[in-house]
N, C-alpha and C positions, 0 to 999 in steps of 0.2 A: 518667373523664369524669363531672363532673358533673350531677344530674338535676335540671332547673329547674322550680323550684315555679309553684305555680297561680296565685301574684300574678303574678309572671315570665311567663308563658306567656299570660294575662290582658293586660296590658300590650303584649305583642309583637303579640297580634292586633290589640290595638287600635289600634297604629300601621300595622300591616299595612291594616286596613280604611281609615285616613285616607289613608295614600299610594296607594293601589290605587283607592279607592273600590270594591271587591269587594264581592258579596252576602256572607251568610252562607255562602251554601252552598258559592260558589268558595272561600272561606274556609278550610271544613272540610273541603275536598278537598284544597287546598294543602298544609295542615297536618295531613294524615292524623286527625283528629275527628271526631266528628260535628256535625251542626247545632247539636244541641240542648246541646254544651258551648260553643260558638262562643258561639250565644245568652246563654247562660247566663253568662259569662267577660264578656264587653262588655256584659251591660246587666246585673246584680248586683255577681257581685265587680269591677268595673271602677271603680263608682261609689261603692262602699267605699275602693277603692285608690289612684284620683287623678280627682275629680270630674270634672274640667276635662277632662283624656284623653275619658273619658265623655262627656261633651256634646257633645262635637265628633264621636264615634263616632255615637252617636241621630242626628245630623242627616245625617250620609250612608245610616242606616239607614233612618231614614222617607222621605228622598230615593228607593231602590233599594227602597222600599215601594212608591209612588206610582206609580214607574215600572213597579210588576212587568205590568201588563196588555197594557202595550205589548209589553215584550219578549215577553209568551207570545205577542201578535198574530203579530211579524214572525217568530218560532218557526214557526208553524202556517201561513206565508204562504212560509217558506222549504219548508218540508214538501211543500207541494203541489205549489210548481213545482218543484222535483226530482223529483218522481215523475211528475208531465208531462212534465216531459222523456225519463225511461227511458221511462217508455209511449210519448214516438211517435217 
């Protein structure tokens, strides 16, 4: 079995992220990584490797940026009423 290089793996998340539209982080869970190569893979070597790929990635990124404060909202709002609920 072949072991697929860091352009190759670069590449796959990046399509990963456009068809998903996935954070980072679901990202790096997916593909057993960390954030910080996820990161790292899609906005570096990505934009060395095929610009265009890249561009298209940044804009789902700053999209799942913009959005992050909500989803911590409805996080912290799912939080509560669950634990309302056990409590009564």
């Amino acid at each position: 079995m072949r072991k697929i290089t860091i352009e190759e793996r670069a590449i796959n998340l990046g399509r990963y992220i456009i068809e998903t539209k996935e954070t980072v982080r679901s990202t790096a869970k997916k593909f057993g990584i960390s954030k910080s190569t996820v990161h790292k893979d899609v906005s570096d070597r990505l934009l060395k490797i095929n610009p265009i790929l890249a561009k298209d990635v940044r804009k789902i990124l700053d999209e799942n940026k913009a959005e992050r404060h909500l989803r911590g909202g409805m996080a912290t709002k799912l939080k509560y009423q669950m634990e309302k609920k056990i409590s009564s």
